[in-house]
C-alpha positions as CSV (number, residue, x, y, z in Angstrom):
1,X,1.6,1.1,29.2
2,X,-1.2,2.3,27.3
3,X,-0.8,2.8,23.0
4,X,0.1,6.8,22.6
5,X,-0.7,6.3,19.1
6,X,-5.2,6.8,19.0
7,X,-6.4,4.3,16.8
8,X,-7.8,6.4,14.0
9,X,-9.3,3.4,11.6
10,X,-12.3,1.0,12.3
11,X,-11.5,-2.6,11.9
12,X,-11.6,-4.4,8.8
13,X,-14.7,-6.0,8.3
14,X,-15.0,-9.8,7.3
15,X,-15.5,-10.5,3.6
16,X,-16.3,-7.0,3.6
17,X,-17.7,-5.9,-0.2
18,X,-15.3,-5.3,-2.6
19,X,-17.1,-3.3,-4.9
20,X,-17.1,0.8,-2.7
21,X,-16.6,3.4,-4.9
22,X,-13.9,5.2,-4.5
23,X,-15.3,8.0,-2.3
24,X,-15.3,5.5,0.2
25,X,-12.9,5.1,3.0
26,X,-9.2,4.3,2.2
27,X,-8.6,3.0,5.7
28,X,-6.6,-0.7,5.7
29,X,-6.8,-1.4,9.4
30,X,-3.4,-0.7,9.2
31,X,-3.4,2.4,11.4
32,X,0.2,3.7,12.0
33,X,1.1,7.4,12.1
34,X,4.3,7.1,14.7
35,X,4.0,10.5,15.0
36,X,4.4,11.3,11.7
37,X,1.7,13.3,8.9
38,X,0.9,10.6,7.2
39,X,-1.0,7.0,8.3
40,X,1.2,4.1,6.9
41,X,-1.3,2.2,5.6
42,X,-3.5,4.0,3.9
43,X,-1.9,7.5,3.4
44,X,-4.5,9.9,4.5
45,X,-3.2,12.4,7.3
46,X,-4.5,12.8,10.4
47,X,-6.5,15.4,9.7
48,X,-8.0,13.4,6.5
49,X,-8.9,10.5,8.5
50,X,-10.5,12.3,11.2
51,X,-12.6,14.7,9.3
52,X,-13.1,12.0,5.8
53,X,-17.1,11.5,6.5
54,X,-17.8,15.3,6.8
55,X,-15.8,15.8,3.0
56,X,-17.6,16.3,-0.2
57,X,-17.3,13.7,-2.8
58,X,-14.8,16.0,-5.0
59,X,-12.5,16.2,-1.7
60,X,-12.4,12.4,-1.1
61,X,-11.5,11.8,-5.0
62,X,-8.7,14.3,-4.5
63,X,-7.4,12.6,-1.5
64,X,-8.0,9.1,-3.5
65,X,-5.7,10.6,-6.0
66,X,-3.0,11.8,-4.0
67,X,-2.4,8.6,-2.0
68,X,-3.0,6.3,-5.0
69,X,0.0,8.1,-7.1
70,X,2.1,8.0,-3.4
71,X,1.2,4.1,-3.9
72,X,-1.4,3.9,-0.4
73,X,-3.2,2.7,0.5
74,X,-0.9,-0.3,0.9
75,X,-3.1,-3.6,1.5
C-alpha cells in the first residue's frame, strides 16, 4: 500500500554546505507530519513547507524563529 503521508522535503544532499543562511530551508529529510500540523523534523507546517520558496526573507526568519525556540528542526 502506497505512503498516505506526500513526501514534502527533498533529500538530503551529500556533504551538502554547511554554511546557508538561515533563510534557507529548514527541511532535515526527516519528513513526518502523521496527520498532524507540524513536520517532525523540522517544524515547519504543511503549509510553511509547501509555500517556503515563494516567502520573503522576513517570513522565513520568522518561521526560523519559531521552530528554533520549539527546538526543530531536530537533526
Amino acid at each position: 500500500m502506497p505512503d498516505p503521508v506526500p513526501d514534502l522535503c527533498p533529500p538530503a544532499a551529500a556533504g551538502a554546505d554547511r554554511s546557508l543562511s538561515a533563510t534557507d530551508s529548514p527541511c532535515v529529510a526527516v519528513c513526518s507530519t502523521l496527520f498532524d500540523d507540524v513536520c517532525r523534523g523540522c517544524g515547519r507546517t504543511a503549509m510553511e513547507v509547501a509555500n517556503w520558496v515563494f516567502m520573503t526573507e522576513e517570513e522565513k526568519q520568522v518561521v526560523w524563529q519559531r521552530i528554533k525556540a520549539q527546538g526543530y528542526p531536530r537533526r
